[in-house]
Residue frames as qw, qx, qy, qz and C-alpha x, y, z in Angstrom:
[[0.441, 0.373, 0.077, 0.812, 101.55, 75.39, 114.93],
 [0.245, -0.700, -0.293, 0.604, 101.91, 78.76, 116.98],
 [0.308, 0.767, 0.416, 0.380, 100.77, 81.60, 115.07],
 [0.328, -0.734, -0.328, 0.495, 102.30, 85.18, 115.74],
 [0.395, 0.763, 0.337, 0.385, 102.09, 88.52, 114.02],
 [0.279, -0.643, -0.094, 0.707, 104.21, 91.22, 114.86],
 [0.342, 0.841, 0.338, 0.248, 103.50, 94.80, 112.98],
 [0.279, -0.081, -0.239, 0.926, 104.99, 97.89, 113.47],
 [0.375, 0.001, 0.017, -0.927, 102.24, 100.27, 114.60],
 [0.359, 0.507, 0.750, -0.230, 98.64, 99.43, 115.77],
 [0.279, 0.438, 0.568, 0.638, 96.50, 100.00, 112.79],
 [0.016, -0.216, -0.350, 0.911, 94.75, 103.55, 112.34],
 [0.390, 0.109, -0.387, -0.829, 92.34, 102.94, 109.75],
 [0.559, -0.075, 0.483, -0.669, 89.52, 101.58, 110.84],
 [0.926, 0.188, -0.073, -0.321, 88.40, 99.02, 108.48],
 [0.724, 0.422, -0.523, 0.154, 91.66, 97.59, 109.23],
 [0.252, -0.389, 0.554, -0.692, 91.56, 97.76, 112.52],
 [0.788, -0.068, 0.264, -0.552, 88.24, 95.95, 112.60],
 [0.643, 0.546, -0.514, -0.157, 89.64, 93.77, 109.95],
 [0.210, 0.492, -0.740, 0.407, 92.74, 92.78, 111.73],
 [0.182, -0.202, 0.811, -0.517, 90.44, 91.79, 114.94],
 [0.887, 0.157, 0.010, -0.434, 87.68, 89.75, 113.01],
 [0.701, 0.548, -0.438, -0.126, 90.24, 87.82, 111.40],
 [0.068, -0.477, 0.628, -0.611, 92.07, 87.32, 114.87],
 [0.625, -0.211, 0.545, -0.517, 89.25, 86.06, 116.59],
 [0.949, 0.258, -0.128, -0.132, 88.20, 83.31, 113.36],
 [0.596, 0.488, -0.611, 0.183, 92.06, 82.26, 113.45],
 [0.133, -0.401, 0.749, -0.510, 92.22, 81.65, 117.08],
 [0.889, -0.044, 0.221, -0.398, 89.31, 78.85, 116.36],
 [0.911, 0.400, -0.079, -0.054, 92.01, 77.06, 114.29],
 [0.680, 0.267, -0.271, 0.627, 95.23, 77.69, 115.33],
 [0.558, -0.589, -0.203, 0.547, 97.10, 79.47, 118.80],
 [0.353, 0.733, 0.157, 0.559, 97.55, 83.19, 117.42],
 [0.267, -0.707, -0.201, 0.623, 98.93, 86.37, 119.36],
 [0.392, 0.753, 0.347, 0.399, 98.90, 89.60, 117.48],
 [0.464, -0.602, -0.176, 0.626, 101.75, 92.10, 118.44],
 [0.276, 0.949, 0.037, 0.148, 101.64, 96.07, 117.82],
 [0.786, -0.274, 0.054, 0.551, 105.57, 97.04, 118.04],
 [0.135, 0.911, -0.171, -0.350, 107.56, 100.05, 117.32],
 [0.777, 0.569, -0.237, -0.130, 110.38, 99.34, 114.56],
 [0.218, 0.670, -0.680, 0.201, 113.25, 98.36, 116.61],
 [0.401, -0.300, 0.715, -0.489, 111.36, 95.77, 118.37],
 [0.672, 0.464, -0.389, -0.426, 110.31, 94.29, 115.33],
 [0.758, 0.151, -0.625, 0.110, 112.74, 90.75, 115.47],
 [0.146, -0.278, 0.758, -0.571, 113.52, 90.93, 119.50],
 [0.634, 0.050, 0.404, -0.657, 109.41, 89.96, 119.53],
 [0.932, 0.209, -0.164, -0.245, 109.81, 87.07, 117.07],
 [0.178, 0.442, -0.870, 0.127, 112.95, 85.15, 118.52],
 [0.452, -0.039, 0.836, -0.309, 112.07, 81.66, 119.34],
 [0.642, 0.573, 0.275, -0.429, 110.17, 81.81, 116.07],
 [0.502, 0.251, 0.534, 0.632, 110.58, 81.05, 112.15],
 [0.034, 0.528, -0.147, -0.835, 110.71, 84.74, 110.72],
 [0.402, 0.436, 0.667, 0.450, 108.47, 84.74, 107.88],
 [0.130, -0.421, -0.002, 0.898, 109.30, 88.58, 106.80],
 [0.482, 0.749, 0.435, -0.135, 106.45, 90.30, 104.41],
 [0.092, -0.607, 0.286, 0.736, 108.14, 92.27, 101.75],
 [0.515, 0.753, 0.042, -0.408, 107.71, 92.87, 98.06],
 [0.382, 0.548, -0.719, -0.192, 110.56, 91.23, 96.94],
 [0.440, -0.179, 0.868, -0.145, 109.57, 87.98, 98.43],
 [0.100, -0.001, 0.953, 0.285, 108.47, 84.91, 97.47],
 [0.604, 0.016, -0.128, -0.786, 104.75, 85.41, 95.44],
 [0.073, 0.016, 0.997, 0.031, 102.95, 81.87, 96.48],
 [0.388, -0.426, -0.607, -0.547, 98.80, 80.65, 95.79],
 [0.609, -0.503, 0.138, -0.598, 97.07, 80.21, 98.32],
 [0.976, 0.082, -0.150, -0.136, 97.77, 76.39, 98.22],
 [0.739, 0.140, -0.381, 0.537, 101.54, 76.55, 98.28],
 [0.276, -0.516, 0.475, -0.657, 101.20, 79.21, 101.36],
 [0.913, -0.283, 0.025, -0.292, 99.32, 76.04, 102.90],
 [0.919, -0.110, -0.205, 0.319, 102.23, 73.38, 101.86],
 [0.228, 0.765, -0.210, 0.565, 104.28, 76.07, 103.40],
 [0.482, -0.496, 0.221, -0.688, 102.65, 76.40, 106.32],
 [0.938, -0.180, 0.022, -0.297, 102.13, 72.82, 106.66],
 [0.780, 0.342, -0.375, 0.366, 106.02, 71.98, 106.55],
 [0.228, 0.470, -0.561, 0.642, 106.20, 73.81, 109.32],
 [0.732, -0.592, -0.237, -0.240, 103.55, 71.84, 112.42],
 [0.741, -0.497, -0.248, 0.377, 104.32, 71.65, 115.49],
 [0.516, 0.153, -0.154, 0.829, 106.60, 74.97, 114.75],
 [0.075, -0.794, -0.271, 0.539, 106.20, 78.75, 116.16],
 [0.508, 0.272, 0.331, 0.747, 106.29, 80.53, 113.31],
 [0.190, -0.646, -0.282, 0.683, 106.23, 84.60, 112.98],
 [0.209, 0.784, 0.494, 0.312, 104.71, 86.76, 110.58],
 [0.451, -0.497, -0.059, 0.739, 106.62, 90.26, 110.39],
 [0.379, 0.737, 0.339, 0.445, 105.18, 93.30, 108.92],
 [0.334, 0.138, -0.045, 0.932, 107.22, 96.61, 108.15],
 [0.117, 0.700, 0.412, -0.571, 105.55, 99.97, 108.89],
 [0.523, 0.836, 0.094, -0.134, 105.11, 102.67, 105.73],
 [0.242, 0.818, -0.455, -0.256, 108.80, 102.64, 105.20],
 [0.921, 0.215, -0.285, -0.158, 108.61, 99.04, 105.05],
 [0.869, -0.459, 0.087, 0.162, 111.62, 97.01, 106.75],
 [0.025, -0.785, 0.605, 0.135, 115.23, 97.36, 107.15],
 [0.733, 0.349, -0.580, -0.063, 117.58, 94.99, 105.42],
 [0.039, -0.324, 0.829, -0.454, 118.80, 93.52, 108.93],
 [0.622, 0.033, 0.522, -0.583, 115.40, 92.42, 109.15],
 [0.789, 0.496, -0.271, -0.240, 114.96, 90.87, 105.45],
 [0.134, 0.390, -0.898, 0.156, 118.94, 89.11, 106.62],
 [0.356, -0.192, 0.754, -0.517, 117.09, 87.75, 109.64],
 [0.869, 0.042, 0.040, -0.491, 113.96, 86.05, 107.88],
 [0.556, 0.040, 0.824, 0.105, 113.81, 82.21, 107.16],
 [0.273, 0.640, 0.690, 0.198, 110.89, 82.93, 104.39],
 [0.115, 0.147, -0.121, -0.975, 110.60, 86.46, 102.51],
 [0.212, 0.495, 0.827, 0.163, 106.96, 86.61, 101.66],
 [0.127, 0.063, -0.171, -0.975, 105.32, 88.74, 99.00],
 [0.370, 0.296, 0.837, -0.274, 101.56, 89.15, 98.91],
 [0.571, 0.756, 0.278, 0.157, 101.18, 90.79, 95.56],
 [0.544, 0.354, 0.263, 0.714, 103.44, 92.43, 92.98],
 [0.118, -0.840, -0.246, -0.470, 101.57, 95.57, 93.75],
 [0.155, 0.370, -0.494, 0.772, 102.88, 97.92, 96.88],
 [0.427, -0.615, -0.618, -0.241, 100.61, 97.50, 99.46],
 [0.116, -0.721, 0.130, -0.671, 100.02, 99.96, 102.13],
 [0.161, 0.311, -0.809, 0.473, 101.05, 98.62, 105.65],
 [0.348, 0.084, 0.563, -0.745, 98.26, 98.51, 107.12],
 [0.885, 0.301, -0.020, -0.354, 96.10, 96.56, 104.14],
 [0.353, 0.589, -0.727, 0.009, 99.36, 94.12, 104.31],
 [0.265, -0.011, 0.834, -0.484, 98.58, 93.22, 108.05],
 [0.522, 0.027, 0.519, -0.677, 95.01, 92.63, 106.92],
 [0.781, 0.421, -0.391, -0.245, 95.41, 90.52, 103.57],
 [0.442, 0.284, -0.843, 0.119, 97.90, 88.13, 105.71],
 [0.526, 0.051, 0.650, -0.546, 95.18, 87.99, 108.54],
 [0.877, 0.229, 0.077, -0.416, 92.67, 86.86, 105.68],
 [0.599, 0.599, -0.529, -0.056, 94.88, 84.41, 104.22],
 [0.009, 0.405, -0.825, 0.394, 96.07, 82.71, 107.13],
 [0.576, -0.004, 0.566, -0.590, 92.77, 82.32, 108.34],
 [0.620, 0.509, -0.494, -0.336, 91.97, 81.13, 104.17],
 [0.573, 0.275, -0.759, 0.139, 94.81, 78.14, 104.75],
 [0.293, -0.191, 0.726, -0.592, 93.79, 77.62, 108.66],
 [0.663, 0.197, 0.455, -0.561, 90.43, 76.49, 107.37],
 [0.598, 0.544, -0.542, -0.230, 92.08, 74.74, 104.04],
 [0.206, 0.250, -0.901, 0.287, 93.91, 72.70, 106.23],
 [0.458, 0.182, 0.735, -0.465, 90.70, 71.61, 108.59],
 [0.181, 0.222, 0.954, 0.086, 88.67, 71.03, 105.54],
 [0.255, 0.562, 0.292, -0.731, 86.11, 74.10, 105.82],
 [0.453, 0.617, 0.576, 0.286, 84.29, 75.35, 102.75],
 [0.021, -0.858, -0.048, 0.511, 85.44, 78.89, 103.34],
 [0.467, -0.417, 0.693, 0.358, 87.94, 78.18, 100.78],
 [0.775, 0.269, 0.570, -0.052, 87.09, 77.91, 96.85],
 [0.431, -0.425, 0.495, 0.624, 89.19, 77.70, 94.48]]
């Protein structure tokens, strides 16, 4: 599986910044990753060729586990991760997904969105190899 994140905006808050590129480097031991900063209209041009798996608050809430058999239905695919900036995504983009994902009931600020689906990936990257990072 081909990993890619596209955001609007590079982060500005540092611990999410740093965040973002710790998490990066551990996921790129487990899986092909690219992390793209974008402005909002370049948002879905940078995930074509991809499954669209849009973040949003009205998506689907999964465990950690059923993000895995998620994730794992989709080897051998390219699959794209799409987060909104602070006003969160247009509905052309929400049309466009394959997969709405939500990563909590709660709003989350854009920038702690990008960096709860960095940990998490990495989470089910090492779920799937077996690691011990992982306990449930």
């Amino acid at each position: 599986m081909r990993l890619r994140v596209v955001a609007v905006g590079k982060p500005k808050l540092a611990y999410a910044r740093l965040g973002v590129e710790e998490y990066a480097r551990r996921i790129g031991r487990y899986a092909p990753l690219e992390v793209l900063f974008v402005k909002d209209e370049d948002l879905l041009p940078r995930a074509e060729g991809h499954r669209k798996v849009v973040l949003d608050e009205r998506g689907k809430l999964l465990s950690t586990e059923g993000f895995l058999r998620l994730l794992q239905g989709w080897e051998g695919e390219k699959v794209a991760f799409l987060v909104g900036g602070a006003e969160g995504h247009e509905e052309a983009v929400r049309e466009a997904a394959d997969f709405l994902l939500s990563l909590s009931p709660l709003t989350l600020q854009h920038e702690l969105a990008l960096l709860v689906l960095m940990e998490q990936l990495y989470r089910v990257l090492t779920l799937r190899a077996g690691h011990p990072y992982h306990r449930p």
